[in-house]
C-alpha positions as CSV (number, residue, x, y, z in Angstrom):
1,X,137.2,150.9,144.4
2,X,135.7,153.7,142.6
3,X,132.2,153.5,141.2
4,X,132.7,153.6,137.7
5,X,130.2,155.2,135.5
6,X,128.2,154.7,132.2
7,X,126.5,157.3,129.8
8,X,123.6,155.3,128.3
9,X,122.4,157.4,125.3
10,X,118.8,157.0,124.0
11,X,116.2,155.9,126.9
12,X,114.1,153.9,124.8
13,X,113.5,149.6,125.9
14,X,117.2,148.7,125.3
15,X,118.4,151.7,126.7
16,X,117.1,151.5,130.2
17,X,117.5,148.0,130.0
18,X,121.4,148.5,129.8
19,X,121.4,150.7,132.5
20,X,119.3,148.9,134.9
21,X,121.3,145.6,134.2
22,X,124.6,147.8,134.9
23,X,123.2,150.0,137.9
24,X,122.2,146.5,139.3
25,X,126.0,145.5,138.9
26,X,126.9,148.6,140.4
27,X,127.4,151.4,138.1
28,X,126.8,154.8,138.0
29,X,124.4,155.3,135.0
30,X,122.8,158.6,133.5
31,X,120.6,158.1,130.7
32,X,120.4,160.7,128.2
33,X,117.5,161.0,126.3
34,X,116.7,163.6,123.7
35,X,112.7,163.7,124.0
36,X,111.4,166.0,126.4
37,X,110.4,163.1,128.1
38,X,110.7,159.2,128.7
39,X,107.7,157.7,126.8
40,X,106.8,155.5,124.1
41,X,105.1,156.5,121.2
42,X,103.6,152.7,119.1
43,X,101.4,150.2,119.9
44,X,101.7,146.7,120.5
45,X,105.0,145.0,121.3
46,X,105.8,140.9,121.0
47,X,108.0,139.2,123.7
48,X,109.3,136.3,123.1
49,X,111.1,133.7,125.2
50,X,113.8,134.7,124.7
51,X,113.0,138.4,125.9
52,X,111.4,136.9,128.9
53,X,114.8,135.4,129.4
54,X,117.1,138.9,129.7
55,X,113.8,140.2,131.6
56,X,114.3,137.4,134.2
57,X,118.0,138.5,134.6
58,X,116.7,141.9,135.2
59,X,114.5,140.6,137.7
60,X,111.3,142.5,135.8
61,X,109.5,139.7,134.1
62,X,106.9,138.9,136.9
63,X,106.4,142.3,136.7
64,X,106.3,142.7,133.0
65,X,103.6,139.6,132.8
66,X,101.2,141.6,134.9
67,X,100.7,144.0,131.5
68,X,100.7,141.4,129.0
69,X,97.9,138.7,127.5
70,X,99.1,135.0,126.3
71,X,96.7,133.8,123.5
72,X,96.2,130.1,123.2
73,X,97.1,130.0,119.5
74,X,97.6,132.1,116.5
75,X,99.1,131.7,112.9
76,X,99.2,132.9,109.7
77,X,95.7,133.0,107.2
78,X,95.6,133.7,103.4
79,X,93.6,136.6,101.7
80,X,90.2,134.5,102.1
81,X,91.2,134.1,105.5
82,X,92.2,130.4,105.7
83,X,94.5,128.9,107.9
84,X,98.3,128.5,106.4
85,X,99.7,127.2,109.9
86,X,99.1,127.2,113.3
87,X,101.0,128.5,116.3
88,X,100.4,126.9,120.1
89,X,101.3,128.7,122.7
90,X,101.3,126.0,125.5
91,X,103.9,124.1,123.0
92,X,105.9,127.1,122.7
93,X,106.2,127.4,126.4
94,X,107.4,123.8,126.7
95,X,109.8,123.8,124.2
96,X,111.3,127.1,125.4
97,X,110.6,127.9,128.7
98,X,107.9,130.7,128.6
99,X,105.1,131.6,126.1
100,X,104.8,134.7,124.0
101,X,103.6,137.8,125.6
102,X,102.1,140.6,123.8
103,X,101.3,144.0,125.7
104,X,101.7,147.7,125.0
105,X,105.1,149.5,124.4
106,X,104.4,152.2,126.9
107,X,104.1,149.5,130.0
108,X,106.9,148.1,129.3
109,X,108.6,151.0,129.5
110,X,107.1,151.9,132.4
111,X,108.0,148.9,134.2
112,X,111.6,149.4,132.7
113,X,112.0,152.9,133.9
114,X,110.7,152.6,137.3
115,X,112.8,150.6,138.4
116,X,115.9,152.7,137.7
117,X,117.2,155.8,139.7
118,X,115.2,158.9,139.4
119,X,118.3,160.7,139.0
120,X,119.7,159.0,136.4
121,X,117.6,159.7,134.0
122,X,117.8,163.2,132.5
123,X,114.8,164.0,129.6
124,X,115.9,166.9,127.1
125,X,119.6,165.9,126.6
126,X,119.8,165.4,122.8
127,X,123.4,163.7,122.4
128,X,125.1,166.0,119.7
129,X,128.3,164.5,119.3
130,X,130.7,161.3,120.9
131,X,134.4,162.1,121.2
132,X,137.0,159.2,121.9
133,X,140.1,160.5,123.9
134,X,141.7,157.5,125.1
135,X,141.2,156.4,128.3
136,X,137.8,158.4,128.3
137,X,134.9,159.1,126.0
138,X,133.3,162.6,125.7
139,X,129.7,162.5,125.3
140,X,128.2,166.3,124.1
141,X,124.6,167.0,125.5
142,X,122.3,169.5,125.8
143,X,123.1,169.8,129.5
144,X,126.8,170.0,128.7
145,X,129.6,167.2,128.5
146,X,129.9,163.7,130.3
147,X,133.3,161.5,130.6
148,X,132.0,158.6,131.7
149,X,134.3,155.2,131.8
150,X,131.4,153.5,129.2
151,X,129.2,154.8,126.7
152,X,126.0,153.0,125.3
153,X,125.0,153.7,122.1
154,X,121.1,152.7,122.6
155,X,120.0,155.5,120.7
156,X,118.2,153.8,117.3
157,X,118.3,153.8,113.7
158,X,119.4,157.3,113.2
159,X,122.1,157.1,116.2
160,X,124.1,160.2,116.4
161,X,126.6,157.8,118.6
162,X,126.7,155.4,115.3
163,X,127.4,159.2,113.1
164,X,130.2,160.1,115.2
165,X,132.3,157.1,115.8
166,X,131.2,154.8,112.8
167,X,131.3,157.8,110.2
168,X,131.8,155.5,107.2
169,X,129.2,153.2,108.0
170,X,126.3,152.6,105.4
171,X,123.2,154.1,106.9
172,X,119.5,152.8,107.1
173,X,118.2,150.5,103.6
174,X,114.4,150.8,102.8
175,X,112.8,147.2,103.0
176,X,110.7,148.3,100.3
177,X,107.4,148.2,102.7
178,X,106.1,151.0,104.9
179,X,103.6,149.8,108.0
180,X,100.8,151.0,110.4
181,X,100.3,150.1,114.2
182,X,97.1,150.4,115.9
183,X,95.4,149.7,119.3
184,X,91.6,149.3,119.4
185,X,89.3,150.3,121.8
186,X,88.5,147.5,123.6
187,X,86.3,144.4,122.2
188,X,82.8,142.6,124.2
189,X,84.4,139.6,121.7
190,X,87.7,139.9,120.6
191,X,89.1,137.5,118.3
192,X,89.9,134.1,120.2
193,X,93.0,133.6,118.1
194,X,95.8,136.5,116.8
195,X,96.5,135.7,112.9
196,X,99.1,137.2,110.3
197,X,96.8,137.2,106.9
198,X,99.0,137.7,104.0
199,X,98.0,139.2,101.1
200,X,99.3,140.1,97.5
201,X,102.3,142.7,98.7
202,X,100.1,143.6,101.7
203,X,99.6,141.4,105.4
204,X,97.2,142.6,107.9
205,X,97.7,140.9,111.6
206,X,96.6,141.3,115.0
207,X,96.7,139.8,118.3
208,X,95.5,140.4,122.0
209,X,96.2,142.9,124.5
210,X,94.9,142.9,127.6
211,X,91.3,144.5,128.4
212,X,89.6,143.3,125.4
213,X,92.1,145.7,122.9
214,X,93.8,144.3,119.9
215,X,96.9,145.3,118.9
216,X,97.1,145.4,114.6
217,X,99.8,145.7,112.1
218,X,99.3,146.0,108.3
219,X,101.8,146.0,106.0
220,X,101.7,147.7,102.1
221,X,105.0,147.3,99.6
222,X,105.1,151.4,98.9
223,X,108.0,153.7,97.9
224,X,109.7,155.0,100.5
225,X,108.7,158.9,101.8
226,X,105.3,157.5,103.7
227,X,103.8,160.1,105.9
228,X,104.5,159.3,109.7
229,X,101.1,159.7,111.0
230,X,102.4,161.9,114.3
231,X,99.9,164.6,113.8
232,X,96.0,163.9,114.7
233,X,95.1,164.7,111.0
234,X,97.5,163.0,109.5
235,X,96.6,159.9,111.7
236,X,93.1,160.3,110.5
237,X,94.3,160.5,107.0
238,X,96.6,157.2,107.2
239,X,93.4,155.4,108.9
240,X,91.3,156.3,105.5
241,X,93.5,155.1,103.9
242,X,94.0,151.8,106.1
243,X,89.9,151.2,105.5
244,X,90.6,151.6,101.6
245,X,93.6,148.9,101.6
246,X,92.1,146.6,103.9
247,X,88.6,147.3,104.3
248,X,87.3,144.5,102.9
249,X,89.4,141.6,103.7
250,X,88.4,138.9,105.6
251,X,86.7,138.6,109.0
252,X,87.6,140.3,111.8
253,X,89.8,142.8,110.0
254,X,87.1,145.0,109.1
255,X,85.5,144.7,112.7
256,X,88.7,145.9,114.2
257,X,89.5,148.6,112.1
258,X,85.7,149.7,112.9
259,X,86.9,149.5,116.8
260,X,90.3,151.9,115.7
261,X,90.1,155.7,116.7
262,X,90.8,157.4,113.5
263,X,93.4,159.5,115.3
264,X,95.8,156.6,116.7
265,X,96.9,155.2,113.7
266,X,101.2,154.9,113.6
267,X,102.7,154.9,110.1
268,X,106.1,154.4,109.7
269,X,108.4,153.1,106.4
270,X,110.5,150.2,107.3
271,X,114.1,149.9,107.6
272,X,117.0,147.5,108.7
273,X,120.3,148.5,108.9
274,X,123.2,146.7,106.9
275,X,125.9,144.7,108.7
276,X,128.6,147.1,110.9
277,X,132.2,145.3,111.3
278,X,132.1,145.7,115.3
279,X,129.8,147.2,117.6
280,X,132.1,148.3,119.9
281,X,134.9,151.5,119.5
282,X,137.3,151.7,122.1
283,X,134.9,151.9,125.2
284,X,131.7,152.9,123.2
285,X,129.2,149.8,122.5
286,X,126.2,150.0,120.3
287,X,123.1,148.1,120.9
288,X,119.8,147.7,119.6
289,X,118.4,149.4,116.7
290,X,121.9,151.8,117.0
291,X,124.1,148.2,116.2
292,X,121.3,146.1,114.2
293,X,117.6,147.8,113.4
294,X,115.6,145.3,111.9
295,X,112.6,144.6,110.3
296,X,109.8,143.7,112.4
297,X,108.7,140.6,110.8
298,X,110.1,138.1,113.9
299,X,109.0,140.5,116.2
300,X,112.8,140.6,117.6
301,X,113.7,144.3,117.7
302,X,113.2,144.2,121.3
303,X,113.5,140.7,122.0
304,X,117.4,141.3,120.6
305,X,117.7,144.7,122.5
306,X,117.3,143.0,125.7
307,X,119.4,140.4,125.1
308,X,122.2,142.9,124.3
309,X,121.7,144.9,127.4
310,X,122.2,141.6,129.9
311,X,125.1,140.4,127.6
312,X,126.5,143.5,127.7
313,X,126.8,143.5,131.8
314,X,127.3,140.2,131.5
315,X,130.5,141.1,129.7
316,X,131.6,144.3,132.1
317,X,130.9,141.8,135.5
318,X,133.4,139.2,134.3
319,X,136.1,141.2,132.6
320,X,137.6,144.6,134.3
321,X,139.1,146.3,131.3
322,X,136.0,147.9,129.4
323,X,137.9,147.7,126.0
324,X,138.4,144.2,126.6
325,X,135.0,143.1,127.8
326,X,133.1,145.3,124.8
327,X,135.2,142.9,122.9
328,X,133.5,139.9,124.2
329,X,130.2,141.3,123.8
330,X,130.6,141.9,120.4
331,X,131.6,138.7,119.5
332,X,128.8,137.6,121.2
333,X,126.1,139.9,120.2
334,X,127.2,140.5,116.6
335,X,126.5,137.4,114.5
336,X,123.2,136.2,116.4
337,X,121.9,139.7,115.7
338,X,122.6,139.9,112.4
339,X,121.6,137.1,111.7
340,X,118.3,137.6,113.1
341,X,118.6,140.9,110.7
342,X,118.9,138.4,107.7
343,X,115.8,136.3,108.6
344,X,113.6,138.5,109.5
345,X,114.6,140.2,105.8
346,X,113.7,137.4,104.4
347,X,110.3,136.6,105.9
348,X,109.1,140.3,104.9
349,X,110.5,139.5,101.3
350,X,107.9,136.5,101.5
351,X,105.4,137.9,103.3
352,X,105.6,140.9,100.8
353,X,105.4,138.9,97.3
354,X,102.5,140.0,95.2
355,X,103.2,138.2,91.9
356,X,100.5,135.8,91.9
357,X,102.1,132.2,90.9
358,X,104.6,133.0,93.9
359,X,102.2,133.8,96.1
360,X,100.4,130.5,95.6
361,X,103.9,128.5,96.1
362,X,104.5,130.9,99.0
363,X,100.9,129.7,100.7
364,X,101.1,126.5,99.4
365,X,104.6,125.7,101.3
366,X,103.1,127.0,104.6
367,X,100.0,125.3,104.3
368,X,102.2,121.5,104.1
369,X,104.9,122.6,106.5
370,X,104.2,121.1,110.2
371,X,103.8,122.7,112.8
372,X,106.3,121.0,115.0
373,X,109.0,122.0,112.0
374,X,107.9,125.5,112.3
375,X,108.5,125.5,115.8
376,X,112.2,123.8,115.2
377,X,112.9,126.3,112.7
378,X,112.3,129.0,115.8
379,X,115.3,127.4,118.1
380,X,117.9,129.6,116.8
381,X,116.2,132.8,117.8
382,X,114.1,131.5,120.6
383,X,116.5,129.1,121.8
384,X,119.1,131.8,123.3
385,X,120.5,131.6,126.7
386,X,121.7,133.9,129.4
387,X,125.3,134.3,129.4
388,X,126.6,133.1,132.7
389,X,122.8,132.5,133.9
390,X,122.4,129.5,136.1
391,X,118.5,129.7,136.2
392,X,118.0,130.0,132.2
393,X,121.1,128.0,131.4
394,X,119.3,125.2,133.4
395,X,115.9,125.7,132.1
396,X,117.1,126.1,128.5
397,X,119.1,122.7,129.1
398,X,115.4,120.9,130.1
399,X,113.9,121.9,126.5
């Protein structure tokens, strides 16, 4: 039987997760990536169990553990910095199998694209148009044309794969909120516990990384144009402007953004991506940010572009016909995603309030709401299974 072959476009985490679940099922993938190289620019990244899930189908989350730090409980403050609700890890793990691990974008990468053909991955092979022609797709790269039997749309927000085959689709939507990531250098005491503080239009969080760093996150309910903090001075310029916003709120925020290099501050506007009819065209899928770009307040970007990567070969191993088996995924893959896209909309829209008697109902709620309801709330996104997965189907079953 001839190898059949898949043009994965955009090497990013959900893109070299696809092809490493399909090149483990026996594919021939080539990764096209449009940056002269395969790297990561951000900071911190949250997986959750049900990331550590897909990464256990791809066989990488022993691997991916050896990067990341557990912390034994975290939660959300208010702006004098007390506690609204707490989050513990050890019951997290129970309930759903694993706990939630937080290390840097760049090693997870790393571990992602090691383990995939040198070969197939080609660096400097901007994708400038997808053509469907039947029975093949023509995918238009720098380094000329590829007519694979698959393409993968993996290729974010702006996806030129999502412009070309989904030309009347509504494009990105503002949430209203721009955001900065950070790494500090690392701490002789870092915080014991990560915490979300929420402010009036403004949150402020952080949480460990291995080595003593932090990872941080701060939110600010701007227009939308924000600077994107790429250059060194403008970096320096967003992390003025980071100690002028959130200076002086409470302990350990100002310590942390003390232990920030000026030039690694990350400022991007925020945007989700409204709700596409299908994912799949013929035998083009979309995936991750390309199908569903959310905001990050669930920390599931991804979490849900993992999940779509092992679905996906999940889909291709048990059903022949490529048309027919993009089908299946995007009846699987399309409602839990945008759904996710929906509540994690609606957590920023909280987390963002700044008119003062809704911010007091806002904190009041969390401070009476259990913990254990908090954590029942979380099945639907935490809760997800394998398709076809004895070992997570089993273990999901036990919790």
């Amino acid at each position: 039987m001839m190898q059949r072959a898949v043009a994965v476009v955009g090497g990013g985490i959900g893109g070299l997760a696809a092809a490493l679940a399909l090149h483990r099922r026996g594919w021939r993938v080539e990764v096209l990536e449009r940056a002269a190289d395969f790297t990561e620019l951000g900071a911190g990244i949250s997986l959750w169990p049900n990331a550590l899930r897909a990464l256990e189908v791809l066989g990488l989350a022993g691997a991916v553990r050896e990067f990341g730090a557990v912390e034994a409980t975290g939660g959300v403050r208010d702006r004098r910095g007390r506690w609204l609700s707490r989050t513990d890890n050890a019951e997290l793990a129970r309930r759903f199998g694993h706990p939630l691990l937080v290390l840097h974008r760049a090693d997870l990468l790393r571990v992602l694209r090691e383990a995939l053909p040198a070969d197939s991955l080609r660096s400097g092979s901007e994708v400038s148009t997808v053509r469907d022609e039947g029975n093949r797709t023509v995918v238009v790269h720098r380094g000329g044309e590829s007519r694979p039997d698959l393409v993968v749309g993996a290729d974010g927000l702006h996806s030129a794969v999502r412009r070309a085959l989904w030309p009347a689709a509504a494009g990105p939507r503002y949430a209203g909120y721009t955001a900065w990531r950070m790494v500090t250098e690392p701490l002789a005491e870092p915080p014991r516990e990560g915490a979300a503080t929420w402010g009036r239009g403004a949150r402020f969080g952080y949480t460990a990384l291995p080595g003593g760093r932090m990872y941080c996150f701060a939110t600010a309910t701007l227009p939308a144009g924000a600077a994107s903090g790429s250059s060194e001075s403008e970096s320096e310029s967003e992390y003025a402007e980071l100690l002028g916003r959130f200076g002086s709120w409470p302990d350990p925020i100002p310590a942390l953004l003390a232990a920030v290099p000026a030039g690694a501050v990350l400022r991007h506007d925020l945007y989700d991506l409204p709700p596409l009819p299908s994912f799949v065209r013929g035998r083009v899928a979309l995936m991750g940010d390309a199908a569903h770009a959310m905001t990050p307040n669930l920390g599931q970007g991804a979490c849900q572009a993992l999940e779509d990567a092992v679905t996906l070969a999940h889909c291709l191993d048990t059903t022949p016909d490529v048309p027919a088996a993009l089908r299946s995924y995007d009846l699987l893959r399309r409602p839990r995603t945008q759904a996710v896209t929906r509540r994690s909309a609606r957590l920023g829209a909280v987390g963002q309030l700044s008119w003062p008697p809704a911010v007091l109902l806002r904190d009041t709620a969390a401070r009476l709401t259990p913990t254990r309801a908090t954590l029942r709330s979380m099945t639907p996104v935490l809760g997800w299974t394998a398709p076809g997965d004895p070992v997570t189907e089993t273990e999901n079953e036990s919790h």
